[in-house]
Phi, psi and omega in degrees: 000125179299123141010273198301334161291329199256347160284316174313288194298302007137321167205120178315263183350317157298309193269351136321308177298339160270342164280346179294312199261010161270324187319294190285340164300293141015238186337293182267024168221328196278300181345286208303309178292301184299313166326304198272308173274009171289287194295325186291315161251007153252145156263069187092020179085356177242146163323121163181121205280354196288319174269348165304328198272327181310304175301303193300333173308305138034102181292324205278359167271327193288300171349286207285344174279320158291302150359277195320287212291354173279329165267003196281285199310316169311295172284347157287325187266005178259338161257005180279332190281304167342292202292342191303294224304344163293325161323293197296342187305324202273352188245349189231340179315325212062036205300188184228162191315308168342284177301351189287315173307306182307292177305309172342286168312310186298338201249004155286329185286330179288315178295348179220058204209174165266137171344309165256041199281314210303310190263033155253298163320345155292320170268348153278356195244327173243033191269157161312335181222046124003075191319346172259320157316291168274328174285292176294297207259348172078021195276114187242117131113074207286154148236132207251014195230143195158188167282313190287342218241329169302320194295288175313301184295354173264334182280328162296011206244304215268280228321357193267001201264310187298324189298286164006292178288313186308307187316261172345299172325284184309277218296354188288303188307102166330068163000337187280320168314276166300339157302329162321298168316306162324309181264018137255019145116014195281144151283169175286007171297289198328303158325304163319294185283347178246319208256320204273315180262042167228323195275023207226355211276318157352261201300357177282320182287328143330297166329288188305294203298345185263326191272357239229289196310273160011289161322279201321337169234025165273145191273310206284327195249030147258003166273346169256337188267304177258017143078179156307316190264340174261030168298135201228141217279348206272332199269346180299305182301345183249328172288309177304343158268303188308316180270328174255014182038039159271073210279336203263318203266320181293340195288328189281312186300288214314324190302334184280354168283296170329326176301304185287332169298291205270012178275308163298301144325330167281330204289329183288346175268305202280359187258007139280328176294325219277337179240196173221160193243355200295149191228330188245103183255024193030016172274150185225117183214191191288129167279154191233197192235131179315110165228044183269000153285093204280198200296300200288320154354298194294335139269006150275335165289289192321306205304293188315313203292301212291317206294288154001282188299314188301318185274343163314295193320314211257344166286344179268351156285317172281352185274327171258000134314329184266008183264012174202022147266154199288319188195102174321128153101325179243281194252106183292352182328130164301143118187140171321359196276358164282002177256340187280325189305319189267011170253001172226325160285321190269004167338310206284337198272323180310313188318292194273356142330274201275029168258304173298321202265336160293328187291299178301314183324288173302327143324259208333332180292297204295332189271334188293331180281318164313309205267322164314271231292282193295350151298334194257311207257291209240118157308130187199161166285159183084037191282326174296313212294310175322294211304314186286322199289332191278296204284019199280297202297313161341309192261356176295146154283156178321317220261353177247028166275288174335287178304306171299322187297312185311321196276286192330295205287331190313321187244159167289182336280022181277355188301076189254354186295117171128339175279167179260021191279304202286329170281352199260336139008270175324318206273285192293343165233032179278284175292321169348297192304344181259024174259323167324298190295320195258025166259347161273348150300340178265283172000296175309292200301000176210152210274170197227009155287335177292336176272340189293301192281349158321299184269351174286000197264349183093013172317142156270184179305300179304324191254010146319293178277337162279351191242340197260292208288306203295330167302334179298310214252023205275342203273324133350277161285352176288329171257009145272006136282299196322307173293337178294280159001278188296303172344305192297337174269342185227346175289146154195033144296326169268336190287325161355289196269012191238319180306186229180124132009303172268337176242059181286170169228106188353294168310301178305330191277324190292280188346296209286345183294304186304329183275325175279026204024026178263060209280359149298320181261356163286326181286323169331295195282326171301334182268347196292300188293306184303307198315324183269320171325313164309298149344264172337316205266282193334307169302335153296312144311316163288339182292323202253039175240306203317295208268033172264112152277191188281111198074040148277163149325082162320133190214096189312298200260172164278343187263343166112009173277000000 
């Protein structure tokens, strides 16, 4: 018996608590996956690849597969530039606080909307009867659907995920680095193109690979968008269960969803390995003022950022215009009666939202901290395996999430499909990894003498981690509640396949307005959702100033601001 094993046995507290969360890992995450490749690749208990070449032979699945990776690659690299260009505004520009708030707001709102707020604004605006198209420019019978229009609403969707990543990176880079450059004669192009975007090539990679994934498993807004004629594979994989009951052809696309995520994900680990990167080196020397930024710049970059924000600003306007008008595009008359349809036909779905996103929000905070705390802090054996075993579903795209639960959960004795156990399921071990990651990010951040002199003090673990650590790690679950939380109010690539007669969802009732032309109670529930998302996050945000004592990490927002 191993050290860690024989430590293992020695507290009870521990070694439940690592058997709870291999169990429910077990189930909602290893099952589901072995279930869905299972059904995909055997036949009769035997290997067999016959109905894979039949779909995949399929011209309109290769179309649509071609498809997926031309817009994936098109929306990673028109948003990775976007978001560079918001990056760079914010670390280098020298904005004063305002603008920094402004840029913020602008790239919060896409982030915390459904997936297709955009592309309902889209068709309000460029639609047949289209306020800039028809209204404004007289263009009759304008069409909003395509490749280019699919294109624009996803990179305005993704693009606040590349400001994220970027943001941090640029701001990392030592002003010192480049005055170097500066004092052996360099211009500032130059300064740009050999120091600042190479030493940038992380997050320029990260980007793409999130915005790559993102596409590549986004559902509603080439199901609302890209027509007949631009079919992709996530809505091919969702008609072939839905439409055709073919659970063995859907099992097969979604897998074919997979290929190209982790064909970009390896290309992005060797072309980030090959260098080095380091920038912050704990040498400590005079700070200085950025000046790879010239004057006229410095007011040209806010511009390209405000004129963005202005049209963020104006889909989100026109999105509460068409929700309190009688019918967008024929009759502007005012009125409420699309908020009274969705507080009394769409009620059950509002109803059963904020029951799942209530349920799941503390799960999800409570399991991201267990499993971030015993992975970061305490040894045991499967302890990596546990850490990769968390991140799976996270890094699947949805619609193969979607797909595993539905195939796993469908027959007894497993039967949950149709309950609201299995979305909230979906929701908590979906969302989780990031209450994970940044309880292991805090973690790195505080000595492990404190828990230390807790139990030499005769603390056992359990009253360690309730009285030391979880006070310590607090800004950590508040944001794996916030994120469970907003997912829960806005995901449906995975939620799709899950939902039920008995168990709806907000996002799906928009979906069913939009297919049904009733694009007034779809703008009704979509502005319904940012409003309560907002809410939700403020309160959270107050929560965690509220309960951060004094010489904890200070952390204003749950999002890390």
């Amino acid at each position: 018996m191993t050290a860690a094993v024989r430590r293992l046995g020695r507290d009870p507290a521990l070694l439940v608590t690592v058997l709870v969360l291999w169990a429910l890992l077990g189930l909602f995450v290893l099952f589901p996956l072995a279930r869905l490749t299972w059904l995909a690749f055997f036949e009769g208990g035997r290997l067999s690849l016959g109905h894979v070449w039949s779909v995949l032979g399929d011209p309109n699945h290769r179309q649509a597969f071609a498809n997926s990776m031309l817009l994936a690659a098109l929306v990673a690299a028109g948003g990775t530039a976007l978001g560079f260009l918001f990056a760079y505004t914010a670390a280098r520009a020298g904005l004063g606080r305002w603008w920094l708030a402004a840029l913020d707001a602008a790239t919060l709102l896409p982030l915390v909307s459904p997936p297709f707020t955009t592309a309902i604004a889209m068709i309000f605006s460029f639609g047949p009867r289209g306020l800039i198209t028809y209204h404004l420019l007289g263009i009759k019978g304008a069409t909003a659907y395509g490749l280019h229009s699919t294109l624009f609403a996803e990179t305005l969707t993704y693009f606040p995920i590349a400001y994220l990543t970027l943001r941090p990176i640029l701001a990392a880079i030592d002003p010192n680095v480049e005055d170097m450059a500066f004092s052996l004669g360099s211009s500032r192009w130059r300064v740009f193109r050999t120091v600042t975007l190479p030493l940038a090539v992380p997050g320029f990679a990260n980007a793409f690979l999130l915005l790559f994934a993102a596409s590549l498993a986004d559902f509603a807004t080439p199901l609302i968008l890209a027509g007949n004629s631009f079919p992709v594979l996530p809505t091919q994989a969702y008609l072939q269960i839905t439409g055709l009951f073919d659970f063995k052809g859907g099992a097969v696309l979604s897998f074919a969803l997979l290929v190209p995520a982790a064909a970009v994900y390896f290309l992005q680990r060797y072309w980030v390995g090959r260098g080095a990167y380091v920038t912050v080196t704990g040498k400590a020397g005079p700070a200085t003022v950025t000046k790879s930024v010239a004057p006229w710049a410095r007011r040209l970059l806010p511009a390209a950022c405000a004129a963005v924000a202005v049209v963020i600003a104006y889909f989100y306007a026109l999105l509460f215009y068409a929700s309190v008008v009688m019918a967008f595009g024929a009759n502007h008359a005012l009125t409420w009666r699309h908020y009274h349809v969705i507080f009394t036909e769409g009620w059950k779905a509002i109803h059963d939202t904020l029951i799942i996103a209530g349920v799941g929000m503390p799960l999800g905070g409570l399991f991201g901290v267990l499993v971030g705390y015993l992975v970061a802090r305490r040894r045991f054996p499967g302890r990596q395996a546990m850490e990769m075993v968390s991140m799976i579903n996270y890094a699947l795209p949805g619609t193969i999430v979607g797909i595993a639960y539905l195939i796993a959960f469908n027959s007894p004795p497993l039967a949950l499909t149709g309950t609201a156990l299995i979305i909230v399921a979906c929701y908590v071990f979906r969302y989780s990894p990031t209450g994970i990651r940044a309880t292991v990010a805090l973690l790195q951040q505080i000595d492990p003498s404190i828990e230390e002199a807790s139990q030499g003090l005769g603390a056992r673990s359990g009253m360690t981690f309730r009285r030391v650590t979880l006070p310590l790690i607090l800004p950590a679950f508040f944001a794996g509640l916030g994120v469970v939380f907003i997912r829960s109010m806005t995901a449906i690539s995975a939620t799709i396949f899950l939902v039920s007669i008995n168990w709806t969802l907000i996002t799906v009732r928009i979906l069913e307005n939009m297919t049904e032309l009733s694009l007034g109670p779809a703008a009704a529930f979509s502005v319904l959702v940012v409003a309560i998302v907002f809410v939700v996050m403020a309160a959270i945000s107050w929560a965690l100033r509220r309960f951060q004592s004094a010489g904890n990490l200070q952390v204003t927002s749950f999002l890390g601001g």
